[in-house]
N, C-alpha and C positions, 0 to 999 in steps of 0.2 A: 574569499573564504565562504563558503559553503558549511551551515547548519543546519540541522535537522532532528529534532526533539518529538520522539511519538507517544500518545499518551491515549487512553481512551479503553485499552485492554482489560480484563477480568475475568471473570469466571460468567458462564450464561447456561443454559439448560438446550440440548436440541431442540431446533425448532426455530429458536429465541433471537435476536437481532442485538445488534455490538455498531457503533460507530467509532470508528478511528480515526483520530488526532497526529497532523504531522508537523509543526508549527517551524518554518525556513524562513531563512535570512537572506537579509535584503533584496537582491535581486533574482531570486533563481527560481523561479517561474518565468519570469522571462529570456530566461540563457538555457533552462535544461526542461526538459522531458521528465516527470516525474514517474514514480510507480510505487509498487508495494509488492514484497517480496515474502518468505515465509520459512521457516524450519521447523520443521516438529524434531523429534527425541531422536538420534541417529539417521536421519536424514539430510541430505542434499537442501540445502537452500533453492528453492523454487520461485519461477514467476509467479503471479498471483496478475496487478493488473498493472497498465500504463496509461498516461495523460499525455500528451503533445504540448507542447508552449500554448502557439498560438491558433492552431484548426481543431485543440480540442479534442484531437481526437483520439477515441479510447480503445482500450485491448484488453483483455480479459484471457487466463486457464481457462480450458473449456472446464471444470473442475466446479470451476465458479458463478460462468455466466448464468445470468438469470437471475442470479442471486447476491452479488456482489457487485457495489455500486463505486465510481471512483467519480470523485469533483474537487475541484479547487475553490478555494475564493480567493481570489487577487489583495484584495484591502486587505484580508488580516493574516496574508502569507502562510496560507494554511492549505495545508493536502487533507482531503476525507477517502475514506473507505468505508463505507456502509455494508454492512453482513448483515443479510437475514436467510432466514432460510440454515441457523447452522449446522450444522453434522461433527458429528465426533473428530470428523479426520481432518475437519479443519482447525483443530488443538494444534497452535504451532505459537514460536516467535515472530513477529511480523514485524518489518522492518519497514520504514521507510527508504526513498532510495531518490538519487537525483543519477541523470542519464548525463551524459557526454553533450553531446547537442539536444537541441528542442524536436531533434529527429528520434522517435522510436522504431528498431526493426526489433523483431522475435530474434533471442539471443543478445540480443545487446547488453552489454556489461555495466551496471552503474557506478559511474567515477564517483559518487558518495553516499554515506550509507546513514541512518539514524543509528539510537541505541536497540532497536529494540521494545515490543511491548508482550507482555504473555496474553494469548487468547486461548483458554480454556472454555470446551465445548462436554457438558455432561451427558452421559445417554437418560 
């Protein structure tokens, strides 16, 4: 079983920096590929970024790079997304997300989802 609890969301002012909380059970950094996904107000739920198991390795919307950071920490089964740099139009729900394998391609569908956190970005 696969959990996923995100927290860290709020309201921040353009410009301004937000880290994201994704706090998973038991083993699933080591079985799945993690990421963080996003919807704002009638929109498409969108990529945002991914992690790999075990190379680590990251993927980012070009939307974001630059400015959107993704790390884990293994001990306390915890996903990060660091946002600085924000913009209005990254006002969305962001989701946590576990991948199918520790493999990520572009498109890949995640087999499990968090609840959700609200990231409110002010001009």
């Amino acid at each position: 079983q696969v959990q996923l609890v995100e927290s860290g969301g709020g309201l921040v002012q353009a410009g301004g920096s937000l880290r994201l909380s994704c706090a998973a059970s038991g083993r699933t950094f080591s079985r799945y590929a993690m990421g963080w996904f996003r919807q704002a107000p009638g929109k498409e739920r969108e990529f945002v970024a991914a992690l790999t198991c075990f190379t680590e390795t990251t993927y980012f919307a070009d939307s974001v790079k630059g400015r959107f950071t993704i790390s884990k920490d293994n001990a306390k089964n915890t996903l990060y997304l660091q946002m600085n740099s924000l913009k209005p139009e990254d006002t969305a729900v962001y989701y946590c997300a576990a991948f199918s394998s520790c493999t990520y391609n572009y498109g890949s569908s995640p087999g499990y989802w968090g609840q959700g956190t609200q990231v409110t970005v002010s001009s």
